[in-house]
C-alpha positions as CSV (number, residue, x, y, z in Angstrom):
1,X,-142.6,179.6,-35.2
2,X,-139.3,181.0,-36.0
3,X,-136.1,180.0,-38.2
4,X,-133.9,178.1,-36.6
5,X,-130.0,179.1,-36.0
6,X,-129.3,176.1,-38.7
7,X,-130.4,175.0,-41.6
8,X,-133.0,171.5,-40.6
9,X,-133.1,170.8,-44.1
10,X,-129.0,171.0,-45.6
11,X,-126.5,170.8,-42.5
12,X,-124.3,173.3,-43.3
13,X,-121.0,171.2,-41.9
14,X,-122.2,168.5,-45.1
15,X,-119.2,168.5,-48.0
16,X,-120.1,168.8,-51.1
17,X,-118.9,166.5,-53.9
18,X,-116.5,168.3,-56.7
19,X,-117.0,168.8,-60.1
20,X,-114.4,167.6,-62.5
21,X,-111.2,170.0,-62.9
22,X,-111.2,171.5,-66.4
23,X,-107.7,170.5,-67.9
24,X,-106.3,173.5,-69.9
25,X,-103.3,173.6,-72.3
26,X,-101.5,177.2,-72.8
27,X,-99.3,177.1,-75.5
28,X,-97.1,180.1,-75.4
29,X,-94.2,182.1,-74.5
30,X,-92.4,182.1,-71.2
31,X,-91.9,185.4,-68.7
32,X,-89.5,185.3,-66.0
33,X,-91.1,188.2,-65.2
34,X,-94.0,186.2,-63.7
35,X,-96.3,188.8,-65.5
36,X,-97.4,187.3,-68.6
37,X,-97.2,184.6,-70.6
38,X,-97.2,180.6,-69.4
39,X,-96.9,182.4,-66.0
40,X,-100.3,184.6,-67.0
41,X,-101.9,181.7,-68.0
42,X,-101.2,179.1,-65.7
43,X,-102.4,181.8,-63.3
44,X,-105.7,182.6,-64.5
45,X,-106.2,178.7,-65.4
46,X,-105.8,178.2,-61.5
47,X,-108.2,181.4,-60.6
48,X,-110.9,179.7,-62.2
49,X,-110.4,176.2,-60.5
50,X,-108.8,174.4,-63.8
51,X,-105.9,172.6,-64.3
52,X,-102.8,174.1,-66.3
53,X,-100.5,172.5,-68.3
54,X,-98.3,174.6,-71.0
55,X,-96.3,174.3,-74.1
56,X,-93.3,176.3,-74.2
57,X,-92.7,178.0,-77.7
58,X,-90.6,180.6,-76.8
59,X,-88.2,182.1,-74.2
60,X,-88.1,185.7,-73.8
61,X,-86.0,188.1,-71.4
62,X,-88.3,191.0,-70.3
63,X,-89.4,192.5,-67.1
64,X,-92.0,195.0,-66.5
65,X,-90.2,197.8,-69.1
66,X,-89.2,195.6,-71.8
67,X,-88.6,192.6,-74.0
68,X,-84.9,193.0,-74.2
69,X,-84.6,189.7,-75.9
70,X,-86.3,186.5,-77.5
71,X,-85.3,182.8,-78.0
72,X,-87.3,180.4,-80.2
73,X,-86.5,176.8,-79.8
74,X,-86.4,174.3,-82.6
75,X,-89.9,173.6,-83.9
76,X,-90.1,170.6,-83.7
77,X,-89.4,170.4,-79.7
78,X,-92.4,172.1,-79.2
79,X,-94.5,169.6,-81.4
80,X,-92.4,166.8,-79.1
81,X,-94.2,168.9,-76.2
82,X,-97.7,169.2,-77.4
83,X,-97.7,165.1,-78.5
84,X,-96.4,164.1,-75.2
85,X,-99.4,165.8,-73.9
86,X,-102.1,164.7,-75.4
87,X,-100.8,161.5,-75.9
88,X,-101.5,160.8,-71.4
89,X,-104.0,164.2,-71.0
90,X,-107.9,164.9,-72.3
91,X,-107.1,168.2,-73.0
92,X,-110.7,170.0,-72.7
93,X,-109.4,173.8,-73.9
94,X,-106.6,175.0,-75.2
95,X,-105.3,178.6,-75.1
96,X,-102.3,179.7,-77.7
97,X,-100.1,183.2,-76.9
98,X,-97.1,184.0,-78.1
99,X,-95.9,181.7,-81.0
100,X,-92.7,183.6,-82.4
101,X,-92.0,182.7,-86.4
102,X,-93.5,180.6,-88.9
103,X,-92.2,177.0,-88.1
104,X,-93.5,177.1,-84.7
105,X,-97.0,178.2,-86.0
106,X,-96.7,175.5,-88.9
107,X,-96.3,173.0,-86.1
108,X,-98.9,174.6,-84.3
109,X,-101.2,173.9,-86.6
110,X,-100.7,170.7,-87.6
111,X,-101.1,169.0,-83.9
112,X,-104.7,170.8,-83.9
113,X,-105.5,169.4,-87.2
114,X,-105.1,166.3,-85.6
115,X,-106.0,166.7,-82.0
116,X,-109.2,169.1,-82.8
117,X,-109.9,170.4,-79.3
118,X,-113.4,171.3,-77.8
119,X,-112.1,175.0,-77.1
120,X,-109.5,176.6,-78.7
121,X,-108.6,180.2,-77.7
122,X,-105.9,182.3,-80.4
123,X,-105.0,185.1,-78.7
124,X,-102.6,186.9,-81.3
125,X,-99.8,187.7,-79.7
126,X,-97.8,190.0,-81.8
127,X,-96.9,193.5,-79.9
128,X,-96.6,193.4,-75.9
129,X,-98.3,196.4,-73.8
130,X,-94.7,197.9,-73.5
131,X,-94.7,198.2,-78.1
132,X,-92.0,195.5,-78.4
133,X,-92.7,193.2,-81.4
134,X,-93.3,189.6,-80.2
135,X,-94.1,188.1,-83.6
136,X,-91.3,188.4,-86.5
137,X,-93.2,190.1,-89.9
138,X,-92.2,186.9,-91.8
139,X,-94.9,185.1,-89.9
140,X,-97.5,186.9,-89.9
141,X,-99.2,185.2,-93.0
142,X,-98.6,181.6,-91.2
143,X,-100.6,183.1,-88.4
144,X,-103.3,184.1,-90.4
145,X,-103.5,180.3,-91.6
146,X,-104.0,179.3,-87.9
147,X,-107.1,181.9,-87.8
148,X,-109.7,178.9,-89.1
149,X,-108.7,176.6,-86.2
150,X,-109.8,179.0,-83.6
151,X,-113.2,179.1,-82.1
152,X,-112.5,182.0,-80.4
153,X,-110.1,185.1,-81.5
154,X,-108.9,187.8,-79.0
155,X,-106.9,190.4,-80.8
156,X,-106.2,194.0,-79.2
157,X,-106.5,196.7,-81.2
158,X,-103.5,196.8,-82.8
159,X,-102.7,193.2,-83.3
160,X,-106.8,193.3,-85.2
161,X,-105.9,196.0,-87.6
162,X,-102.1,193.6,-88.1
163,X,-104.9,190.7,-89.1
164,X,-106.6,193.1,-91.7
165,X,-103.8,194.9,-92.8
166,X,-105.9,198.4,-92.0
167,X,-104.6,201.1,-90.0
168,X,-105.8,200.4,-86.2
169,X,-109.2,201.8,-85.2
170,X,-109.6,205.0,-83.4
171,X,-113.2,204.5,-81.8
172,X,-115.6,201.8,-81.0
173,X,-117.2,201.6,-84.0
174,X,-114.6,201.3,-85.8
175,X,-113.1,198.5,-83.7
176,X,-116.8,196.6,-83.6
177,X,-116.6,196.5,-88.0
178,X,-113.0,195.5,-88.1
179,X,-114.5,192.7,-85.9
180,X,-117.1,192.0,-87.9
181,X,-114.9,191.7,-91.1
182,X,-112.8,189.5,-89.4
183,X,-114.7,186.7,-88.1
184,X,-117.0,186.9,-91.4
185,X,-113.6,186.2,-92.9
186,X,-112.7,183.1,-91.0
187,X,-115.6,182.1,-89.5
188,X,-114.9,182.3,-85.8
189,X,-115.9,184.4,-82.8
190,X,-113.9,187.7,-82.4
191,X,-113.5,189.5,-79.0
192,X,-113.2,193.2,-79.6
193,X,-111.6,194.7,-76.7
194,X,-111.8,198.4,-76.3
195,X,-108.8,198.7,-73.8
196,X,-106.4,200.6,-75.9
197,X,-109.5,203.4,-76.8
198,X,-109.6,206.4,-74.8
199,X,-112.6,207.4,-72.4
200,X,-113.5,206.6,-69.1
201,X,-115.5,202.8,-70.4
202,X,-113.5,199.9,-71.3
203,X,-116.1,197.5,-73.2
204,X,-115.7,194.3,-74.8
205,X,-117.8,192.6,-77.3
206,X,-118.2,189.3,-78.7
207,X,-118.7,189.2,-82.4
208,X,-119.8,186.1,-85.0
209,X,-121.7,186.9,-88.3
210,X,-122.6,183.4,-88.7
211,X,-125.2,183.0,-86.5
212,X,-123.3,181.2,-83.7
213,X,-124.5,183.6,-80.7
214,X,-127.8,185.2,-80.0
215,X,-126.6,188.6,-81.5
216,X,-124.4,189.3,-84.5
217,X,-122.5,191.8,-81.5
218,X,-122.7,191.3,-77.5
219,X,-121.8,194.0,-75.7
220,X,-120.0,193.6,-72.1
221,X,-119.5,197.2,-71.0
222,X,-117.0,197.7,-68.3
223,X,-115.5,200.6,-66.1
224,X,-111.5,201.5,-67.5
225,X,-109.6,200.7,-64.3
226,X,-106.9,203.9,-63.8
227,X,-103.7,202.2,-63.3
228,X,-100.0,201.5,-65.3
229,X,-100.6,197.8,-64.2
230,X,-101.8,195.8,-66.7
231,X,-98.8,193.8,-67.7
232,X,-100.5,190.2,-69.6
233,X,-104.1,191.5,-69.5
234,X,-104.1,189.8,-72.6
235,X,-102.6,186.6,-71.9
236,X,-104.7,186.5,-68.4
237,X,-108.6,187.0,-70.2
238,X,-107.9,184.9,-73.1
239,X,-107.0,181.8,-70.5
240,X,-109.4,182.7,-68.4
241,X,-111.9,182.8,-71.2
242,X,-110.6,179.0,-72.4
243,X,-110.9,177.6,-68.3
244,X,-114.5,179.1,-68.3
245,X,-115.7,178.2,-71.7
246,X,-114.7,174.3,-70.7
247,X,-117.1,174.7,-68.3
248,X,-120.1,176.5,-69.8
249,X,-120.1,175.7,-73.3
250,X,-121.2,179.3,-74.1
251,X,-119.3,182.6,-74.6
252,X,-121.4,184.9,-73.4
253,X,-121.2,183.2,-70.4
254,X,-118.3,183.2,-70.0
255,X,-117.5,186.7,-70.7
256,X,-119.7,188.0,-68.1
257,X,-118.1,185.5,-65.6
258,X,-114.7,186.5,-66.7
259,X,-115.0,190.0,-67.2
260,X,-115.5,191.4,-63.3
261,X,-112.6,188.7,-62.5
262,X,-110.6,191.0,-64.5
263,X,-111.8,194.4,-63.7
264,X,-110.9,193.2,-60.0
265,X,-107.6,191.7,-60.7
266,X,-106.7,195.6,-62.2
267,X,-108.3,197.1,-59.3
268,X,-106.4,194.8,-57.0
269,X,-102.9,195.4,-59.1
270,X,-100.8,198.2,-57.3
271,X,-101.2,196.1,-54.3
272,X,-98.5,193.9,-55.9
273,X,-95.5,196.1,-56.2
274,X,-94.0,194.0,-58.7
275,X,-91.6,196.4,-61.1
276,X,-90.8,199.5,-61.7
277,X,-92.9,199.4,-65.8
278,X,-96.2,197.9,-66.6
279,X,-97.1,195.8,-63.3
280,X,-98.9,192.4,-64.3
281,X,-102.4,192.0,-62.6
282,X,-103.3,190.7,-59.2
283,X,-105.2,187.3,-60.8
284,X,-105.6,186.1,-56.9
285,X,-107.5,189.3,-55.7
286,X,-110.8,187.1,-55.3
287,X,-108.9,184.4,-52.8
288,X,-109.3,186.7,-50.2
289,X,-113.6,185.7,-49.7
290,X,-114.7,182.7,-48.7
291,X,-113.2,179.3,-50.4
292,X,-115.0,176.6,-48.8
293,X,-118.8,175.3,-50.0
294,X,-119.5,174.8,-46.4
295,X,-118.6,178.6,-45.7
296,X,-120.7,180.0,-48.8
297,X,-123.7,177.9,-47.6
298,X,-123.1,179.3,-44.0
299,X,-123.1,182.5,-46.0
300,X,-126.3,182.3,-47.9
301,X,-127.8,180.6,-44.9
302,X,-127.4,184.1,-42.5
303,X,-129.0,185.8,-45.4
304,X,-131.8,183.7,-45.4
305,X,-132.7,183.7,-42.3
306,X,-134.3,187.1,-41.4
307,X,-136.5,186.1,-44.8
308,X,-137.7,183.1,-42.8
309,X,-138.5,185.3,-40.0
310,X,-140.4,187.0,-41.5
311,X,-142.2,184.5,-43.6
312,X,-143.0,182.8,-40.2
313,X,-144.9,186.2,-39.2
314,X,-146.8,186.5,-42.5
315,X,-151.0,185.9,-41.9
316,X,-150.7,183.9,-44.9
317,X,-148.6,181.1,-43.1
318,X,-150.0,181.5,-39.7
319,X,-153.5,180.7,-41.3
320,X,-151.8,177.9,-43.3
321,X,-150.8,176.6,-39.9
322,X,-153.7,176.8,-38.6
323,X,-156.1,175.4,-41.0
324,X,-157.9,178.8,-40.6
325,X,-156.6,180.6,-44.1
326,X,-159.6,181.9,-46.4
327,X,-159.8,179.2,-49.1
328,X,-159.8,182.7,-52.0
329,X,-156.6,183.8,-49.9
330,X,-154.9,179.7,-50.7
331,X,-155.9,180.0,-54.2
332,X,-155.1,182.9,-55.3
333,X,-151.8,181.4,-53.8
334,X,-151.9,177.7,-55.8
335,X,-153.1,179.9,-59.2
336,X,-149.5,182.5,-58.8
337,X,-147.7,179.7,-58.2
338,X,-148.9,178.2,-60.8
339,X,-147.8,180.9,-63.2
340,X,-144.2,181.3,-61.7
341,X,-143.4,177.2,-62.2
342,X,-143.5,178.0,-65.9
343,X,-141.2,180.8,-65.7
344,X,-139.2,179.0,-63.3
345,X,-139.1,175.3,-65.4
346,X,-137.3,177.6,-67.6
347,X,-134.7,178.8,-66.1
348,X,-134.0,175.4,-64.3
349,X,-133.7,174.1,-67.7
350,X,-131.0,177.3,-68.4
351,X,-129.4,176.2,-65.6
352,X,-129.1,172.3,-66.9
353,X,-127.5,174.2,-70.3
354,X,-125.0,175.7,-68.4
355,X,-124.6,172.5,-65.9
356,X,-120.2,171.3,-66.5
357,X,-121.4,167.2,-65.2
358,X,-123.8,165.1,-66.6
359,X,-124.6,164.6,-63.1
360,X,-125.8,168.6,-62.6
361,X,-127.3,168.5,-66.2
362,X,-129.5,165.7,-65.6
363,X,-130.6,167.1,-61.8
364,X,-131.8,170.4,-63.1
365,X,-133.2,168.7,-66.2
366,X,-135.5,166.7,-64.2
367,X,-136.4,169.3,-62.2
368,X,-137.7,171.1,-65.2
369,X,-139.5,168.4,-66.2
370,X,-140.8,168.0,-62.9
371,X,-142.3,171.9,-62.2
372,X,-144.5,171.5,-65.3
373,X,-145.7,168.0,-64.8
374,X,-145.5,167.2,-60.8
375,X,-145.7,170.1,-59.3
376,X,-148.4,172.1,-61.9
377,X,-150.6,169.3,-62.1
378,X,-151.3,169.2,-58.2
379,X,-151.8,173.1,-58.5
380,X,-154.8,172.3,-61.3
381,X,-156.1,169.1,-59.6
382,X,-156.9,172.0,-56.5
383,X,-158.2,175.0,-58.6
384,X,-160.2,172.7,-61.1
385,X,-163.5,173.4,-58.7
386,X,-162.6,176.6,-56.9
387,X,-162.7,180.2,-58.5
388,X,-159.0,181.6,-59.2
389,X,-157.6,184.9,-60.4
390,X,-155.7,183.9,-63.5
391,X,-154.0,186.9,-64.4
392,X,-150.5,187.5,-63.3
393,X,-149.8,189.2,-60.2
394,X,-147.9,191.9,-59.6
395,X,-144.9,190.0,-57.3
396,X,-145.5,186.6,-59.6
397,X,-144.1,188.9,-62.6
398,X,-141.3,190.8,-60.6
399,X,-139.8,187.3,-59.1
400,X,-140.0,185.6,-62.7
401,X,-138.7,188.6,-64.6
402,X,-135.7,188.6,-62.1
403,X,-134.9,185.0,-62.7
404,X,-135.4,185.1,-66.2
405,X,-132.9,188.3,-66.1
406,X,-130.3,186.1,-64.2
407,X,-130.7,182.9,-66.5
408,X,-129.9,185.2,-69.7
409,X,-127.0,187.4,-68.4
410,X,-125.6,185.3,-65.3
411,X,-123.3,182.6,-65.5
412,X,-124.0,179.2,-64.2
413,X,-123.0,179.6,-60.4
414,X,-125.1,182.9,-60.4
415,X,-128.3,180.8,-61.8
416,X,-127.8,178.7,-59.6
417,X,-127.7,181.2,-56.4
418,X,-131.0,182.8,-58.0
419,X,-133.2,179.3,-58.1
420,X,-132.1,177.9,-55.1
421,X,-134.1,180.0,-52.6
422,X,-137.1,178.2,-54.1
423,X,-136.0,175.0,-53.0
424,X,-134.5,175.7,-49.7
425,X,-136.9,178.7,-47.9
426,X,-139.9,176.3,-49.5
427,X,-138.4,173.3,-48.0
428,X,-137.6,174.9,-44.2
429,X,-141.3,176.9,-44.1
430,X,-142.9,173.1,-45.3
431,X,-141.1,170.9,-42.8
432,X,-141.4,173.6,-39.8
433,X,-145.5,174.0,-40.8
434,X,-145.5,170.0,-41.4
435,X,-143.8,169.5,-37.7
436,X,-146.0,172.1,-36.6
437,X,-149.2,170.5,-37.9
438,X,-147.9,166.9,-36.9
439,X,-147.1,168.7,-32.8
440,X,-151.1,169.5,-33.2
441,X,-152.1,166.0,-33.3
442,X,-152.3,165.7,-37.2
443,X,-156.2,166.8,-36.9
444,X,-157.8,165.1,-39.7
445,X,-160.1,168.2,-40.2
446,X,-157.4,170.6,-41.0
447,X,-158.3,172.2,-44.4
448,X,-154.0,172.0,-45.5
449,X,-153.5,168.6,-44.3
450,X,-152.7,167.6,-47.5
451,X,-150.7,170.0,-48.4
452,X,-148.4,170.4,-45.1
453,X,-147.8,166.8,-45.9
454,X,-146.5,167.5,-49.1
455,X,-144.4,170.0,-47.9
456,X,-142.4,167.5,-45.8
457,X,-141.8,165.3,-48.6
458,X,-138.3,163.9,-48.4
459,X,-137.7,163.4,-51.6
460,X,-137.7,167.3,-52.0
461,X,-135.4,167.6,-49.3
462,X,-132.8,165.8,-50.4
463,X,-133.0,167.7,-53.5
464,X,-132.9,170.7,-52.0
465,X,-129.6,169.6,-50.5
466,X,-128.0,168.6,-54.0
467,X,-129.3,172.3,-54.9
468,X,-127.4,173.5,-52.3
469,X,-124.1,171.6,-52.9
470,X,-124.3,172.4,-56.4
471,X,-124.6,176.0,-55.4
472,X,-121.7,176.2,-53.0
473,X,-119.2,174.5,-55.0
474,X,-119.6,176.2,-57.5
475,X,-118.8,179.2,-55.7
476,X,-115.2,177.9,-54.6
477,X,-114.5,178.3,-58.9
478,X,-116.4,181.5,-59.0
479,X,-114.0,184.8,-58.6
480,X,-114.5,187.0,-56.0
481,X,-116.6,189.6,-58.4
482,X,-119.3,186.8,-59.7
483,X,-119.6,185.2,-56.0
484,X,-121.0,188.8,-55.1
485,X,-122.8,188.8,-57.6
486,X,-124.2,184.8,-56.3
487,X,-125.0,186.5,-52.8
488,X,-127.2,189.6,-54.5
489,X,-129.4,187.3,-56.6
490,X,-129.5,184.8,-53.6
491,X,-130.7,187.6,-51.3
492,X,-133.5,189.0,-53.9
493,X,-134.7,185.7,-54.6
494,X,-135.0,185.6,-50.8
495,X,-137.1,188.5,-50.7
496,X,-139.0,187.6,-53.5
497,X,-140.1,184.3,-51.7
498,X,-141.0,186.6,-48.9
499,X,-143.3,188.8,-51.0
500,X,-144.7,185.5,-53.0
501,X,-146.0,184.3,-50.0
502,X,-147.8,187.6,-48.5
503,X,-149.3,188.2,-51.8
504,X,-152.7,186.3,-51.6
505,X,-153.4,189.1,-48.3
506,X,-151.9,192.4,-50.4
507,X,-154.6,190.9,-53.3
508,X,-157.1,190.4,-51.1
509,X,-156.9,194.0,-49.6
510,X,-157.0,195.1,-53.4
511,X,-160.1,193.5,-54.1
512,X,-161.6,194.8,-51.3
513,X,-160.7,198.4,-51.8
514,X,-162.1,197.8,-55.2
515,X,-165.4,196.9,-53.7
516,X,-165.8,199.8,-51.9
């Protein structure tokens, strides 16, 4: 028995339905430059698969050196733009830049009085990398009125101690209480970004003192990319941040799905060779790896396949096969298994948190559901007369401590890639020991015939392939950075399944040295 070159349960040539396009609204200031900006923005909107639209409130003429001037038009054109918008246009997040003087914030503020989006994203702009002022002094108090209306605030370190009226901070610490003091004061989320600190780490931290995270302060630490070229940073993460956010409902989330995008788009900068100043980043740098669900799923597929080769070789399923596998070996199976569907309920249920459709939402929902009530019961129906080891084993707690690690730090297209070896290596072993057992003859006497029926269930299969489509399209809106990271809890899961399965013989040996 050995894997096939293809997938028999989830052709990989099948296309996968798309989710819904996240419409995002920048409202900011314009750079011919291309750097950042509207430009920025619309940029990283279209990096993470959403849709941009943007209201202009100010012109500017700069380049990579400098802002060498700065054009505000009338107020009340930009209002003209933002109610023309959402007058046609669900607007599901809304990132606001550059806003200029105090009538444009005034109007500003008065459309998202009205309009109250799902997501709104304030990144202050007040001073550009190159220290040209981008906000006039007059406004500054107007600007601190808009503070309320923002669930999220992503000042630099300057522009944070401009908000306080404090000198800027010189350390971490320092940054992380100016934080603190701030979105106590308003009542928001603060991202404290450490990019203008010295030292060799660049972290980031998310910070609410009202109980809306996990954690008063959530740490992202990050590698400080060496390189001039980091024109819009600013701009680029705080509409990056808005796209994700529309998607996962959580910040934390979407931090760690944003933040590698960005460390890559630096990396990936002095490949552009735009300017002779501050270089904008290279928001693109993850186009270059696969952008097709049909190609990730051929991807995931080749690294599944030396796990089913192996799996086919283990005793355990040869026995299973068979009908010749000790009975203690098979429960000591059912009994691990048992234990890892509760772990594994829960992260499916994560993964229904973090799910951007109802239809993805209610799929991994009922698949929950399904683990602790389907699935477990069968497990105790079996062991209810046989003798079981009950404690958790040594792989059961490794492969659920890895998923549970995924669920609470990964974002949604990494849970995903971390549960769906569970569905699609269990799914080809059962159909390939099912058509095995059926090429037999179906002997009646088999001791698994039950069970390798079960395996072959349909109904499994075809979830197995929604798993999959789910998986692989939401790698084509996944950056380069977090689709890696997809492929390493993919392939780990893979070898966990591996392990899961030859654990019954690496107890059995255990007991018996213990007998000796």
């Amino acid at each position: 028995m050995t894997a096939s070159s293809y997938s028999s349960v989830y052709p990989l040539d099948a296309t996968a339905s798309g989710r819904p396009t996240p419409r995002i609204l920048s409202i900011a200031g314009s750079d011919p430059s291309g750097g950042a900006g509207i430009q920025a923005d619309l940029k990283s909107i279209a990096a993470f698969g959403g849709y941009g639209m943007a209201a202009i409130t100010a012109l500017t003429a700069q380049n990579t050196r400098e802002v060498s001037a700065v054009h505000v038009p009338p107020a009340h054109f930009l209002r003209q733009q933002l109610e023309a918008i959402s007058a046609d246009i669900t607007i599901d997040a809304v990132k606001i830049g550059m806003l200029g003087d105090a009538a444009v914030i005034n109007e500003v503020r008065g459309w998202l009085e009205e309009v109250s989006p799902a997501v709104v994203v304030l990144d202050p702009v007040m001073v550009a990398t190159s220290g040209d002022r981008l906000l006039r002094e007059s406004a500054e108090k107007a600007l601190r009125s808009l503070l309320p209306l923002a669930h999220l605030i992503t000042p630099n370190l300057p522009e944070l101690a401009m908000l306080l009226g404090e000198p800027e901070a010189t350390d971490w610490a320092s940054a992380l209480d100016q934080g603190k003091r701030l979105a106590a004061e308003y009542g928001n989320t603060v991202l404290v970004k450490g990019g203008h600190l010295p030292g060799s780490e660049c972290p980031d931290a998310l910070v609410n003192t009202s109980g809306l995270l996990s954690q008063d302060v959530i740490e992202v630490a990050g590698p400080r990319v060496a390189t001039r070229n980091s024109h819009g940073t600013g701009c680029s993460l705080s509409s990056a941040l808005a796209t994700v956010q529309a998607r996962t409902g959580d910040w934390e989330v979407s931090l760690r799905e944003v933040k590698p995008w960005l460390l890559g788009a630096l990396q990936a900068s002095d490949s552009l060779h735009v300017g002779q100043g501050n270089g904008p980043v290279n928001h693109f740098h993850h186009f270059q790896q696969a952008s097709t669900p049909g190609t990730f799923a051929a991807a995931m597929w080749n690294e599944a396949v030396p796990e089913l080769e192996a799996i086919y070789g283990l005793p355990f399923i040869q026995g299973l096969q068979s009908g010749e596998l000790p009975e203690r070996d098979f429960n000591y199976y059912l009994a691990q298994d048992a234990i890892y569907l509760n772990g594994y309920s829960r992260v499916l249920a994560r993964a229904g948190a973090l799910a951007p459709t109802e239809e993805e939402q209610l799929f991994w929902a009922k698949a929950s559901q399904q683990c602790l009530e389907v699935e477990s019961e069968l497990h105790r129906n079996w062991l209810s007369t046989r003798e079981a080891s009950t404690a958790t084993g040594p792989v059961t707690k490794s492969y659920v401590d890895h998923l549970l690690a995924k669920s609470a730090a990964g974002s949604y297209a990494v849970v995903l890639a971390a549960i769906l070896p569970c569905y699609w290596l269990y799914a080809e072993v059962g159909q390939q020991l099912h058509t095995a057992y059926v090429d037999a003859g179906a002997p009646a006497d088999h001791a698994y015939a039950d069970w390798l029926k079960a395996y072959a269930d349909e109904d499994f299969a075809a979830a197995t392939r929604k798993a999959i489509n789910f998986t692989a399209v939401a790698a084509v809106a996944a950056s380069g950075t977090e689709r890696t990271a997809m492929m390493d809890a993919f392939t780990q899961s893979c070898r966990y399944e591996t392990a899961f399965f030859d654990a019954p013989r690496l107890f059995a040996q255990a007991s018996f040295t213990r007998a000796q």
